[in-house]
C-alpha positions, 0 to 999 in steps of 0.5 A: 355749728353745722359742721360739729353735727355733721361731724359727730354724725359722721362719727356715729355713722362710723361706730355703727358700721365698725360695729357690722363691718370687718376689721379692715373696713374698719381701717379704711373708714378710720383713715376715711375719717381722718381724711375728712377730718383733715379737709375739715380742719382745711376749710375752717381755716379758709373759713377763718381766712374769709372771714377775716378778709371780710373784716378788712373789706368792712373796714376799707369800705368805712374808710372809702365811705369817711374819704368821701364824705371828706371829699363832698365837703372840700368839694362844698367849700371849694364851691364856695370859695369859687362864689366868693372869686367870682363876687370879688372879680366883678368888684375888681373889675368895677374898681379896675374901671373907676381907676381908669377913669382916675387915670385918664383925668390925670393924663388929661391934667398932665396935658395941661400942667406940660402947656402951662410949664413950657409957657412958664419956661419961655418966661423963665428963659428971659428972665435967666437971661436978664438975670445972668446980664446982671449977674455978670455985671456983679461979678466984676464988682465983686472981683474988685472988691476981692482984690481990696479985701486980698490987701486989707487981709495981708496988712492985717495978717502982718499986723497980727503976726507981729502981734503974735511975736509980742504976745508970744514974748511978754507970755514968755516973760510972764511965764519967766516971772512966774516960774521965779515967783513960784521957784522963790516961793518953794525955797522958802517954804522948803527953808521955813520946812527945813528950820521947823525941821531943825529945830524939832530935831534940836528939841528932840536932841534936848529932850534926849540928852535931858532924858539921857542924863535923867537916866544917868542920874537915876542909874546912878541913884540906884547903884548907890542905893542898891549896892548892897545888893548889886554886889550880892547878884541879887539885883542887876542894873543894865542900860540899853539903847536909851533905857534902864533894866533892874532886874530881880532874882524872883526869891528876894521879892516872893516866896516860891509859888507866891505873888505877894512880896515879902519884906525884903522886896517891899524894902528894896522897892520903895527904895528903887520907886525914890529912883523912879520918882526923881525921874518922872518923864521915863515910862515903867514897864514891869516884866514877870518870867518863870522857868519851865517847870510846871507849877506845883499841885497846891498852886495850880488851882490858882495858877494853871501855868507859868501864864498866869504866876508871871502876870500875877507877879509882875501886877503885884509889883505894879500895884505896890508901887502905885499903892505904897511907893506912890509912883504914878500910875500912868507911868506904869505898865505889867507883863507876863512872858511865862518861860518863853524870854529866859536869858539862861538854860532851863536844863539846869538849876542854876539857869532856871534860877536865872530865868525867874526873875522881875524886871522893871525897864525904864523907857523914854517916852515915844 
């Protein structure tokens, strides 16, 4: 604050002189003030730099002043702890004394303990020594009775030696007679296996042959009632590996896009199912197939694809054989394969024809 009045003091001092004074009075004075000026502005900064200084004195003498104070109390403590040392090494010393005196009693019953041990081994010694005398005469009874025991152990080992040869062969004849036993019993049991074998084998054979001939006579029966329509191509009889397939040109039994069976279907069934009944061991299976053409618009609500019209069908002729034939229902089975078993082209009329069709196949039973 001083140096601003005396600042602007200054400043006033140079007006009123530039206002008496020439011009180049005036110049010097202007370089005068800025010289001052610059040596002011000097020693604030040394002023500045002072005061800062001042500021870290302050702060090391604090920390001087809290060292310190840390000191004094470490110094306290290590004061205290000498006291404790020095109250502990007068405890050591009392207990280190009263050992000494434990010591110095045990030496003394050392003392005493060696005197009574080597009395007690002057006794011991003439007692060994009497002992040993009659250890040594034991030890000639015993060695006669090793030379006994060596002859009654080498009679006995040949004793069970040549019990060991016998045991050894009548095991060996046991095991002979076992072996036998047990080889006779799996030939028999294999003979009783093989005979139970042949003989379902031979029944097996009957039944075959039985159905073989039912077969025959019904393929027969069949031919002889069909052949009317045999002969027309509109019914086909084949016999394959032990079973019998009449298969149906699909218009003699429905009309086009339906499943119930005209007249002439009826006719032909409960003739065939007159075949069928003659014949009851052989199972019936009913197979519905179409062509590839897409089932007409009027059909289609009822049957979407060729899916649905086959199981219809081949279901329609299963129910009419057990309804109005009489055929067991048991024997009876139905199957839709749409249009994917044909036995011709569906590129042609003639082979799509071919592919519609219901076939009735007798198996025998599994």
């Amino acid at each position: 604050m001083g140096n601003k009045r005396f600042f602007l003091g200054l400043c006033l001092a140079c007006l009123l002189i530039l206002a008496c004074e020439s011009k180049e009075k005036y110049l010097e004075l202007e370089a005068t003030l800025s010289d001052t000026q610059a040596k002011l502005e000097q020693k604030s900064r040394q002023v500045q730099e002072l005061e800062l200084k001042l500021r870290e004195s302050e702060e090391n003498r604090n920390k001087t002043q809290q060292d310190t104070a840390d000191l004094q109390a470490r110094y306290a403590n290590l004061e205290k702890d000498q006291q404790q040392l020095s109250q502990t090494l007068k405890e050591t010393r009392l207990e280190l004394e009263e050992k000494n005196s434990i010591v110095q009693q045990k030496e003394e019953m050392i003392q005493e303990l060696d005197d009574a041990k080597r009395k007690l081994e002057t006794n011991l010694q003439s007692q060994i020594e009497a002992r040993e005398k009659r250890i040594g005469e034991l030890e000639e009874a015993i060695s006669e009775l090793d030379k006994t025991k060596r002859h009654f152990e080498t009679n006995l080992m040949d004793l069970k030696e040549q019990n060991a040869v016998q045991e050894q062969k009548i095991i060996e004849q046991r095991n002979i007679i076992a072996e036998l036993d047990a080889t006779k019993l799996t030939i028999e049991d294999n003979l009783q296996i093989r005979q139970a074998q042949l003989k379902r084998r031979g029944e097996k054979i009957k039944e075959l042959e039985t159905a073989i001939a039912q077969l025959d006579k019904t393929k027969h029966q069949i031919e002889t009632n069909l052949q009317k329509q045999i002969k027309a191509q509109q019914v086909k009889l084949e016999e394959m590996e032990g079973q019998l397939k009449v298969t149906f040109v699909d218009k003699i039994l429905f009309s086009s896009g339906s499943v119930w069976i005209n007249q002439e279907g009826q006719d032909l069934l409960l003739t065939l199912a007159e075949s069928f009944k003659q014949n009851e061991t052989h199972k019936i299976i009913v197979e519905g197939h179409t062509d590839n053409e897409l089932i007409k618009s009027e059909f289609r609500e009822k049957f979407p694809t060729n899916w649905e019209l086959s199981a219809a069908r081949s279901t329609s002729v299963v129910r009419y054989l057990q309804d109005k034939a009489g055929v067991d229902p048991e024997r009876l089975a139905a199957c839709g394969y749409s249009f994917y078993k044909p036995i011709a082209s569906n590129l042609t009329e003639e082979g799509q024809q071919q592919n519609r069709r219901i076939e009735i196949i007798l198996t025998p039973p599994r």
